[in-house]
Structures are given as structure tokens and as C-alpha cells.
N, C-alpha and C positions, 0 to 999 in steps of 0.2 A: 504494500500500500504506500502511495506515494505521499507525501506532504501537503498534498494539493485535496486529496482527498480528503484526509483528516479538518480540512476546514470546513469539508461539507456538510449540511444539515444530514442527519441519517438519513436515507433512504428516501431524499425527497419525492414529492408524486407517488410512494407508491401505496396501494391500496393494502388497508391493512384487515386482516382477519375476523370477524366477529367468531361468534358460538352458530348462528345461523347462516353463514356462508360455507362454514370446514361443514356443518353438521348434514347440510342439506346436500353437497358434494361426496359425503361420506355415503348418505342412503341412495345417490342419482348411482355411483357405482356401484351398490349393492342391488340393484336391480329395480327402482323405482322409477322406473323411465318417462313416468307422466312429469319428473322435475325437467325435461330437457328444454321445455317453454320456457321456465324459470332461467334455466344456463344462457338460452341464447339469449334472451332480456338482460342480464348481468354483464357480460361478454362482447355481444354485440356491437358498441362503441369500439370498443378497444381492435375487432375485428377490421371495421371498416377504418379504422385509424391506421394498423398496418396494411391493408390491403392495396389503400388510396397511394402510399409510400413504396410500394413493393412494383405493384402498376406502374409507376414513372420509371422501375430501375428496369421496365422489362425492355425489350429487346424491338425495335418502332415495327416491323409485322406483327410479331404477335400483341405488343398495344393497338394494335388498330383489329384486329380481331376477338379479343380477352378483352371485356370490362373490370371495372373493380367490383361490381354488384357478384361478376361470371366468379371472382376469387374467393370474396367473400362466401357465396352462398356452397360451392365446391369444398371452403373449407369444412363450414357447418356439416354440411354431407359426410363427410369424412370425420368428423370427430364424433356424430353422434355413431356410426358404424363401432366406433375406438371404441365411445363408453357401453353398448350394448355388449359388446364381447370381452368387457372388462369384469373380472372377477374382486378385483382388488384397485385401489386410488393409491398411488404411492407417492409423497410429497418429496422425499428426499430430503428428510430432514427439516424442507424448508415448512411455509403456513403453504395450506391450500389454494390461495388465491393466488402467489407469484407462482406457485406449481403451475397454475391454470393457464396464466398469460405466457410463459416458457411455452407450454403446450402449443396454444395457439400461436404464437411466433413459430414455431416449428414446422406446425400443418400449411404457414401462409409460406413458406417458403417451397416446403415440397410443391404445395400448388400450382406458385410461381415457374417453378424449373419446370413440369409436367408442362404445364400451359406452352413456355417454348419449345419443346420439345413435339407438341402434336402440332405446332404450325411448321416445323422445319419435317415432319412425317408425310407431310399431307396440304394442298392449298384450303382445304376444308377441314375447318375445325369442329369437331363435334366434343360438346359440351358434355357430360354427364348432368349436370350441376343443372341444363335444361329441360331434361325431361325425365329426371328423376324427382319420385314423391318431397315433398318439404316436411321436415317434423313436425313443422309445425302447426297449429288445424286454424279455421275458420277466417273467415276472409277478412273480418273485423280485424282480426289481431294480424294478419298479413297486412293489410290494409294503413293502420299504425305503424307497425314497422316499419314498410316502406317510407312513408312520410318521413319519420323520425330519424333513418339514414341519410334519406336525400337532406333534409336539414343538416344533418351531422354530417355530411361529407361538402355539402358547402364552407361551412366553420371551418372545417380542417384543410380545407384548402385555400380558405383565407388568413393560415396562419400561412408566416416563412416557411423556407424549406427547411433550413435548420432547422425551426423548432418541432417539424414534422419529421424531422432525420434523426432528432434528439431526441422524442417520446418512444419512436420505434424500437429504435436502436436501446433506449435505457431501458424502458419499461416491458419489453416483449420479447427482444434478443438477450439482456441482461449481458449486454456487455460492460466493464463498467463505465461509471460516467465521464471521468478523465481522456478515457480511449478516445469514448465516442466523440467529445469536444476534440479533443486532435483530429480527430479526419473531420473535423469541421471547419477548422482551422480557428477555434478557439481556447481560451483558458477552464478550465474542470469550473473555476467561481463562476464565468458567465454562464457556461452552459447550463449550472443549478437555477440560474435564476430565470434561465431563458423556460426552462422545464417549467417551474415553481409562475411561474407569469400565463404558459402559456395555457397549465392547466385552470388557472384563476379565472382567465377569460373564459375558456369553456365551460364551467362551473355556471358562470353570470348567463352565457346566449341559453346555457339547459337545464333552468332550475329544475323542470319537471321530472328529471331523473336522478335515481340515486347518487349522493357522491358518490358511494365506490364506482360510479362507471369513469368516473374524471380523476380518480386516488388521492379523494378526500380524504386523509390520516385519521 
């Protein structure tokens, strides 16, 4: 650990644990799979926040064929598959919820690499992510959700790229924060506050969602 980090708040931005996020993640992998509604509502931001980030590093064919809605929802696919066939939740030590966001930075990259990969296979891209069922039911709550991304994926593309290079990267990849301020070409103190700022404004444009979707402490 460098000196640079030691000056940093702990763990700025990140979302911290209750009894009702490990508890409810404990029983979604013990096989209670009517909480997946639940996952994607909690998660959801954080998804389309790497996705929107991960989309700009793709490759300019397959961005003009791949959306961020195509990554996002392909992740979802893919991780509800994970927890259905999952016998056990293993945090590694850490709380459940930075387990979770690892997780989902993990899926939005395989995503990403697949996604280039079936446009350099093929001129036609075929989606799964299109005409496969959605977990999620009823067109109400489909209906919300869409709303509530396109809003949140306007925000987050009205923040800088930094600080959209800087949430992904800290909060999803768990690289540390030092690192990722270097390939930004800033210092570990600014890029705390650029974090620490940028989640403040998103908090303000979305009161109607939980902190933890923005890593209210």
C-alpha cells in the first residue's frame, strides 16, 4: 500500500452491507429464486454503469452492432443461469455486496469479449440476450425498469469519462484506486474525490432509489 492511499477515506463509494442484503443473497442462492427481481433492482444501476463504460472500450463494428441495453440484459441472462445452478454464495472473505459487484464486473467483461468475438465470426450478430425469456415478469415492472435505465444511463453519460473510468474501474473491477487514477493520469487524492463527487450527484438526479444503488456508506 502506497502512501497515497493511506490518505484515503476507506473505501470511498463503496456500498456497505446491511443484515438484509448478505441475508436475502444468502437465501437467493439457497434456492429462492423469486428474490432475482429483488437482485436485478439492487444491481441494476451498477450494471448499466459498467456496461455504458465497457460499450465505449468495444471494438467500432461491434459498437455499432452490440448496445449497452444488448450487455447489460446478456449479463442478467447469465448471472441468473450462475445463481440457479449455484449450491452455495461464497464471499471470499469479503461482505456480500462487493462479492456481488466483482461478480458483475466479471460477467460484463466476458460479455464484452463474446460480443466481439460473434461480430469478427459472422456479419450477423445474433443476440441471445434477444430472444431469450427475461426473469423478470410483468410488463409494469419491465416497463419501470426501462424508464429508470434510460434515465440512469443519460446521468452517467453526463458525467466525464474519468469519472465513469473511475467508478468502473474502483467499484466493479476492484482495482485499487491509486492504479486506476494512474491510467487516468491523475493523483489517488483526486480521483477519491472525483469518485466521492460523482456518486453525490447521482444520489441528488435519483433520490427514488436506494442508496446502496449509488454506495451510500
Amino acid at each position: 500500500m502506497t502512501s497515497e492511499d493511506k490518505k484515503l477515506p476507506a473505501e470511498p463509494g463503496k456500498p456497505s452491507d446491511d443484515d438484509d442484503t448478505s441475508g436475502r443473497l444468502r437465501r437467493l442462492a439457497a434456492g429462492e429464486f423469486q428474490l432475482f427481481d429483488w437482485l436485478v433492482d439492487r444491481f441494476d444501476p451498477w450494471l448499466m454503469l459498467g456496461a455504458t463504460t465497457r460499450h465505449r472500450q468495444l471494438r467500432e463494428d461491434a459498437r455499432s452492432q452490440v448496445s449497452v441495453e444488448d450487455l447489460v440484459q446478456e449479463a442478467w441472462l447469465r448471472a441468473f443461469q450462475h445463481v440457479s445452478g449455484a449450491t452455495k454464495m461464497d464471499p471470499l472473505g469479503e461482505s456480500y455486496t462487493r462479492a456481488m459487484l466483482a461478480f458483475f464486473g466479471t460477467l460484463l467483461r466476458n460479455v464484452s469479449v463474446d460480443a466481439v468475438r460473434r461480430v469478427t465470426r459472422s456479419p450477423v450478430v445474433e443476440h441471445r440476450a434477444s430472444t431469450a425469456q427475461s426473469p423478470s415478469s410483468g410488463p409494469s415492472v419491465k416497463a419501470e425498469r426501462k424508464e429508470r435505465s434510460l434515465a440512469l444511463r443519460q446521468a452517467l453519460l453526463s458525467l466525464s469519462r474519468v469519472d465513469q473510468a473511475l467508478l468502473v474501474g474502483y467499484l466493479m473491477d476492484e482495482v485499487p484506486l491509486h492504479q486506476v487514477a494512474a491510467e487516468q493520469g491523475i493523483t489517488a487524492e483526486a480521483a477519491s474525490k472525483h469518485v466521492q463527487r460523482a456518486l453525490k450527484d447521482l444520489r441528488k438526479r435519483f433520490p427514488y432509489l436506494a442508496p446502496f444503488e449509488f454506495g451510500e456508506s
